[in-house]
C-alpha positions as a printed NumPy array, in Angstrom:
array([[-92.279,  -0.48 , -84.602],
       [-92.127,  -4.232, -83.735],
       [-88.903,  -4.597, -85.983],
       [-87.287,  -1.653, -84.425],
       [-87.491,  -3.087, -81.273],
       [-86.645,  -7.125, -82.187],
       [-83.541,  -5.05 , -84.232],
       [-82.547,  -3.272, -80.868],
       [-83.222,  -6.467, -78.843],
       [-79.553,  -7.178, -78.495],
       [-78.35 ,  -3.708, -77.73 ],
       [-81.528,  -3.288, -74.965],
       [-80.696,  -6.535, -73.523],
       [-76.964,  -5.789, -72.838],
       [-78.056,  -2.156, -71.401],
       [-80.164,  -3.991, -68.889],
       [-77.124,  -6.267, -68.326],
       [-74.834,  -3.841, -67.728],
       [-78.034,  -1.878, -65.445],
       [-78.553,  -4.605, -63.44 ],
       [-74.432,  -5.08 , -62.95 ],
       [-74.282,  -1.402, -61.635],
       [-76.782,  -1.794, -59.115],
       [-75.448,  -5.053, -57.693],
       [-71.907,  -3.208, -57.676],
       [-73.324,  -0.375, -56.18 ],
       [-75.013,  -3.096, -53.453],
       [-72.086,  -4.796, -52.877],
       [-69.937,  -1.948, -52.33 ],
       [-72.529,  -0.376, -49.489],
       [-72.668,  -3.349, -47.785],
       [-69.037,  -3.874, -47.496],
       [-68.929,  -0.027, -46.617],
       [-70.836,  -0.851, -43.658],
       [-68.411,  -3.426, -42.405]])
């Protein structure tokens, strides 16, 4: 189990990434929304 997860480290990492991106995209385009 602990290799499975060190092997998907770099694939988990760049979901978060791209996770995190979306929601500060998402942020960004509500608060310009507003003005």
């Amino acid at each position: 189990f602990m290799d499975r997860t060190v092997g998907q480290s770099k694939m988990s990492r760049a979901i978060v990434y791209e996770a995190i991106y979306r929601v500060w995209q998402l942020r960004l385009q509500a608060l310009f929304g507003k003005l």
